[in-house]
C-alpha positions as CSV (number, residue, x, y, z in Angstrom):
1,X,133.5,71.4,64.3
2,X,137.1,72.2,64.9
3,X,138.0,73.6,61.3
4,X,134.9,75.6,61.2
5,X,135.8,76.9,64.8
6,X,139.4,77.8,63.3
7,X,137.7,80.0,61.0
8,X,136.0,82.6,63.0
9,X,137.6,85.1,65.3
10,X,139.9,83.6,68.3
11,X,137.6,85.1,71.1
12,X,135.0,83.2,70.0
13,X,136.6,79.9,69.5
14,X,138.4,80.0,72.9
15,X,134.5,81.1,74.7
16,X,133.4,78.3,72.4
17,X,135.6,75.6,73.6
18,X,135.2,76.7,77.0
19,X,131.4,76.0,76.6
20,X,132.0,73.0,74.8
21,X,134.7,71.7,77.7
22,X,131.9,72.8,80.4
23,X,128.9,70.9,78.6
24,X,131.5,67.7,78.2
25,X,132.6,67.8,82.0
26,X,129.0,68.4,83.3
27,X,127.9,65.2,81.0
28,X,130.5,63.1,82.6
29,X,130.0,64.0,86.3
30,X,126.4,63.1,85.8
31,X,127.7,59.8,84.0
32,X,129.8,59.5,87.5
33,X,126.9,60.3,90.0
34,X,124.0,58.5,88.1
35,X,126.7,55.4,88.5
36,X,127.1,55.7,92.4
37,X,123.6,56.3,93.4
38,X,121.6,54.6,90.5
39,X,120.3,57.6,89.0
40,X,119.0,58.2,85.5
41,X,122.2,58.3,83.0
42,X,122.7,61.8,80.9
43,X,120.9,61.8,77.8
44,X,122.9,61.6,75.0
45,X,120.8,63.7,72.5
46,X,120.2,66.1,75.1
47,X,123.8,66.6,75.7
48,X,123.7,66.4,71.4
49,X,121.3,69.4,71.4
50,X,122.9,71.1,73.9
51,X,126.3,71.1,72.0
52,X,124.3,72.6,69.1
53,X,122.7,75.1,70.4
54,X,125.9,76.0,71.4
55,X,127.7,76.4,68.4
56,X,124.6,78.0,67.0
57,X,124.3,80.8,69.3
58,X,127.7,81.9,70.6
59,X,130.0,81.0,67.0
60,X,127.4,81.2,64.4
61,X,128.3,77.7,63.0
62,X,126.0,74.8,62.8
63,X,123.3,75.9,61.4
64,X,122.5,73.8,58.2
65,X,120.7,70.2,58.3
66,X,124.3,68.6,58.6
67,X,124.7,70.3,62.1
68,X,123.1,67.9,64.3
69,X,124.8,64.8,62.8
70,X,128.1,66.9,63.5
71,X,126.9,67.6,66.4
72,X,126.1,63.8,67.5
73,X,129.9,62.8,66.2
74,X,131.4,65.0,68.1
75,X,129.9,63.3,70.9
76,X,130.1,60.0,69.9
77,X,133.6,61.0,69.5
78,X,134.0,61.8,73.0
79,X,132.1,58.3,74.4
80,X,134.5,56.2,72.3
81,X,137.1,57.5,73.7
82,X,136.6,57.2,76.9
83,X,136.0,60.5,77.9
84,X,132.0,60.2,78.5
């Protein structure tokens, strides 16, 4: 995602990454509050889909069959590291 990202114009990757940053913290405060009051966890492919969408709309990238398994590393990225 970041390489393709580096190849389009800078507005767009910094409006993309801001998106991206916004979808990540809104997953992990509903990670946080589900945790305190025993509410339904965020759904992962949700948050997947989300991120796809995304990238589809405001960068033009992720488009092709590969984009949703791109799209589900990315996030699995983020869970193993800690971050979700």
């Amino acid at each position: 995602i970041e390489k393709k990202l580096k190849q389009k114009n800078t507005g767009y990757e910094n409006k993309t990454i801001e998106g991206i940053n916004k979808l990540l913290d809104e997953a992990k405060i509903k990670k946080r509050k589900a945790s305190k009051f025993d509410d339904k966890k965020p759904d992962i492919k949700t948050l997947t889909s989300d991120l796809k969408n995304i990238m589809t709309r405001k960068v033009g990238i992720l488009r092709d069959a590969q984009s949703l398994k791109e799209a589900g590393e990315f996030v699995d990225f983020h869970i193993n590291s800690g971050y979700l």
